[in-house]
C-alpha positions in Angstrom: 15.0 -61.4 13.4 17.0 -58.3 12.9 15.5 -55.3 10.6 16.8 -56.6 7.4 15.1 -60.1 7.8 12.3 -58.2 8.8 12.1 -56.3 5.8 13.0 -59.0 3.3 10.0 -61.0 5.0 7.4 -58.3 4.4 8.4 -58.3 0.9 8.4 -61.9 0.4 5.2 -62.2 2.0 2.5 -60.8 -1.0 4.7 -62.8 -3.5 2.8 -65.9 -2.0 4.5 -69.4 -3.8 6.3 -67.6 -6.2 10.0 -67.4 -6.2 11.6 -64.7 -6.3 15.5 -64.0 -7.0 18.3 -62.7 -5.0 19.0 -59.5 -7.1 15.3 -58.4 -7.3 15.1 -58.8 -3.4 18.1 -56.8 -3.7 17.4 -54.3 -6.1 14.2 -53.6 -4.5 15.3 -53.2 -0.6 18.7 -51.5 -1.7 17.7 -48.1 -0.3 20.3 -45.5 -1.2 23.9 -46.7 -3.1 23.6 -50.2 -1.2 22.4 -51.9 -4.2 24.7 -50.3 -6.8 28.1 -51.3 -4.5 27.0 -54.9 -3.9 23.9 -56.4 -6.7 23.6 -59.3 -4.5 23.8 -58.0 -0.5 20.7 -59.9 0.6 22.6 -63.0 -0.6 23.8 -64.0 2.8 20.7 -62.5 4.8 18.6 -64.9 2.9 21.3 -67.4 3.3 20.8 -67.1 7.2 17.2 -67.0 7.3 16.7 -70.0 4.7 19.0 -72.0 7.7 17.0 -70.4 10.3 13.9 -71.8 9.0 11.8 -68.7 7.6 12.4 -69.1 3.8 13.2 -71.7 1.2 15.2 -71.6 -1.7 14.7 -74.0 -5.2 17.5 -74.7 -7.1 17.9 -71.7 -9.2 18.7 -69.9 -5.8 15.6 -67.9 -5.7 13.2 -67.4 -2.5 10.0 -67.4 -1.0 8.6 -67.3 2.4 9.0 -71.5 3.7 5.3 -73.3 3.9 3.5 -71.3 0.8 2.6 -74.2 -1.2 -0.4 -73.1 -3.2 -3.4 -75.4 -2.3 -6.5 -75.4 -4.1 -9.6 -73.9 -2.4 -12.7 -75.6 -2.7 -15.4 -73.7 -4.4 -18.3 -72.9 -1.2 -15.3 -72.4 1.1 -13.9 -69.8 -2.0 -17.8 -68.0 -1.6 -17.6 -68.4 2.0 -14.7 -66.2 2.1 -14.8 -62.7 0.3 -11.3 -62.7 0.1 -10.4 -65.9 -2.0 -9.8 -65.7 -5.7 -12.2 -67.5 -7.7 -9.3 -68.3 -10.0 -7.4 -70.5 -7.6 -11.1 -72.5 -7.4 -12.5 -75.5 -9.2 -16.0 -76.6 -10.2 -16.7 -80.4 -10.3 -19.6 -81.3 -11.8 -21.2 -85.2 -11.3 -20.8 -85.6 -15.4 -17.0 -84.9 -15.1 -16.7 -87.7 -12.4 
């Protein structure tokens, strides 16, 4: 992975299962005049990683890093670890069954 990939990576990364399109990427790792001469130059960078395997693309042509499906987290596993989200958690209760 060249610096680029690199980069786009790291920003993909805390985005988690959300997409996320080819001008933002662009428009957020365009340092200097890069962005403003070319709106889409991460275009074929994600192009090449997407065919190298590291991200996956839907069909509006946005990205996010390949394998972040959400899953849900069961709720003692959730309290187990202090870094879960309760949000992404469900309760069952035996009356709901």
């Amino acid at each position: 992975m060249n610096a680029e990939e690199t980069e786009i990576l790291e920003f993909l990364k805390p985005r988690g299962a959300n997409y996320v399109s080819v001008g933002e990427i662009s428009k957020a790792l365009g340092h200097g005049h890069r962005f403003q001469k070319d709106r889409f130059w991460a275009r074929p960078v994600l192009r090449r990683m997407e065919i190298d395997g590291h991200v996956e693309s839907n069909p509006y042509g946005e990205y996010r890093v390949k394998g972040n499906e959400h899953h849900a987290i069961d709720f003692r596993e959730a309290l187990r670890n202090p870094d879960a989200s309760l949000g992404d958690t469900t309760i069952i209760r035996i009356e709901d069954v």
